[in-house]
N, C-alpha and C positions, 0 to 999 in steps of 0.2 A: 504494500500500500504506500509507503512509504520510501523514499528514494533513501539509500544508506547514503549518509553525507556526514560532515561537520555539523551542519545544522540541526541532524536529527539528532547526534548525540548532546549538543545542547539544548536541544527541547526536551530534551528525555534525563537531565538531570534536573532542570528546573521541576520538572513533577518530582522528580524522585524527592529532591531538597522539601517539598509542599506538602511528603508525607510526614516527613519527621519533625514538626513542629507545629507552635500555636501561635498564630498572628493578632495582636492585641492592634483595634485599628478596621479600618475598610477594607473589605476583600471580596475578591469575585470569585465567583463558580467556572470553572471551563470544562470544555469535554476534551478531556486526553486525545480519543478517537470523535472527532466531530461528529453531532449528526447527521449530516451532508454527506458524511463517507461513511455510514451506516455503524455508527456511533450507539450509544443508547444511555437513557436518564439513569442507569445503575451507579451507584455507589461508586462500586470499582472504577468506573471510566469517569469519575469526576477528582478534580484536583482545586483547591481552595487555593490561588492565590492573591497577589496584592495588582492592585490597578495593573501598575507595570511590567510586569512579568504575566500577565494578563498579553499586553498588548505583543510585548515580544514573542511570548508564542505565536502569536495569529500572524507575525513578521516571520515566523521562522516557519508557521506552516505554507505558508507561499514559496519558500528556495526546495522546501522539502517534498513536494507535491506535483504531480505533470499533468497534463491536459487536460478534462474537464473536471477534474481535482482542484488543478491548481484554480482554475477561474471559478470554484465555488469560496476557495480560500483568501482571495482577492475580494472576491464579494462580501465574506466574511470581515476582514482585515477595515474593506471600507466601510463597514454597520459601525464597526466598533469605536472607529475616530468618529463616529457621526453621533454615535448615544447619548443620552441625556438622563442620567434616572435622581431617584431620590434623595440618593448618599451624596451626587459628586455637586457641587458648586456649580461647576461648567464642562463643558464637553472636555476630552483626554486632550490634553493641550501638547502635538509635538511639533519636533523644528521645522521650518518653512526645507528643508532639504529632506527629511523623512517624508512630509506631506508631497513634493512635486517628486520622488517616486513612487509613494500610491498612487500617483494621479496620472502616472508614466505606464504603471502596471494593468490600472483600470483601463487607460486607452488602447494597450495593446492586447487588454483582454477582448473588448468590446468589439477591435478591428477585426480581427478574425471569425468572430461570431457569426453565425451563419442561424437569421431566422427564419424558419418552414411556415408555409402557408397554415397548420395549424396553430403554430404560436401567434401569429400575427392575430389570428381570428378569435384566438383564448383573449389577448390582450383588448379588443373591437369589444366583444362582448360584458368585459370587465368593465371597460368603458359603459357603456349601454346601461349596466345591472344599475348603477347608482342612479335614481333619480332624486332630483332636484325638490324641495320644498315650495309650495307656489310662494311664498314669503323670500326666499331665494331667489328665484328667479325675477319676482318681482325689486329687488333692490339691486341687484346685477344690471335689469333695463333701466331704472334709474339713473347709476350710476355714470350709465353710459350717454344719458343726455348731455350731464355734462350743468353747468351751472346757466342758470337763465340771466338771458343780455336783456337790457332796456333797446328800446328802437335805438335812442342818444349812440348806444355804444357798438349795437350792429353798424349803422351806418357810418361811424368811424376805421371801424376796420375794415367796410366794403370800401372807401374812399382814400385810405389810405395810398401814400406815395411811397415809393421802396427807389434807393439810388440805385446804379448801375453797379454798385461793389456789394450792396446785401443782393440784389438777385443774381450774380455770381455766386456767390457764396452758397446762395440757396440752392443753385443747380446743380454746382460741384458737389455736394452734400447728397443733393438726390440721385447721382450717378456714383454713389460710394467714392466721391474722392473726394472728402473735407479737404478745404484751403490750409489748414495746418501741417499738411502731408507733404507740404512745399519746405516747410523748415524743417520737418523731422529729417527730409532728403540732404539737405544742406549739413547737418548734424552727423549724417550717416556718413557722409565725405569726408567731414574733419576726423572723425574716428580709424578711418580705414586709411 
C-alpha cells in the first residue's frame, strides 16, 4: 500500500512515539491506515497526536503514496490546512513555501484528472438536489437590482462626458489588456 521510502519510516515512528505517551494539551485523532485506502474507525488504526504531527503525516502521506492514493492524500492534506473546529483559534497556520507546494500538488493533481461523463452528471444532479428557499431567491433578485437612482442621477450618468484617455483605458481593460500592463512591461526590462 505503501511505497517503502524514508518517508514511510518516519511516518511510522511518529505513530509509534503517539503510543507511548500522554499529551496534556490539544490533540487530534488520525487514521494510521486512512479511510480512503480502506482504513477503519478501530482503535488499533487510530493514533492520538498533537496539531503538528497531525499535519506532517498527511505531508508525509503524499511522498509515501502513488496514483489515485496519492491524489486522495492530497485531497486529504488540503481539508486539513482548510479546517476550522472548536479547539483551534484559527485554521493550521503554515509557511507561505509549505502552502505554494500544496497548491503545486493540488494543481498537478487536478491536471491529470480525467472526468467520465458519469461524474460530471453525479456533480449536475448535486447541483439540481439543493433547492432554493423562495425567501432566497427572493433577496438574491433583489440584490441584483442593485440600488434605486433618482431620474437627477440617471440622467447624469446617461449624459455624462468620458475624455479620450478614460475610454482608452476603458477599452484596453475590456480586451484584457489594463493600461498598467505598459509599466509592469517596462519593469520586466529593467529586471532582465
Amino acid at each position: 500500500m505503501f511505497i517503502e521510502s524514508k518517508y514511510k519510516k518516519w511516518y511510522y515512528q511518529i505513530i509509534d512515539r503517539s503510543n507511548n505517551r500522554c499529551i496534556n494539551g490539544y490533540t487530534e485523532k488520525h487514521h494510521i491506515i486512512p479511510k480512503s485506502l480502506g482504513g477503519s474507525n478501530s482503535k488499533d488504526n487510530l493514533a492520538i497526536l498533537t496539531a503538528r504531527e497531525h499535519f506532517i503525516c498527511h505531508w508525509l502521506l503524499t511522498k509515501m503514496t502513488l496514483g489515485e492514493s496519492r491524489a486522495k492524500m492530497i485531497y486529504a492534506l488540503c481539508c486539513i490546512t482548510q479546517e476550522k473546529n472548536a479547539y483551534q483559534q484559527d485554521r493550521i497556520k503554515i509557511s507561505s513555501k509549505k502552502y505554494e507546494n500544496i497548491r503545486i500538488l493540488i494543481g498537478e493533481n487536478l491536471k491529470n484528472r480525467v472526468f467520465t461523463d458519469e461524474y460530471r452528471q453525479k456533480l449536475k444532479d448535486s447541483a439540481q438536489r439543493v433547492p432554493r428557499p423562495e425567501e432566497v431567491k427572493k433577496k438574491i433578485s433583489e440584490s441584483k437590482k442593485g440600488i434605486p437612482r433618482s431620474e437627477e442621477t440617471k440622467l447624469k450618468i446617461g449624459n455624462r462626458i468620458l475624455s479620450d484617455e478614460t475610454r482608452l483605458k476603458m477599452s484596453l481593460a475590456k480586451k484584457g489588456k489594463p493600461p498598467w500592463n505598459k509599466g509592469k512591461r517596462k519593469l520586466d526590462s529593467l529586471i532582465e
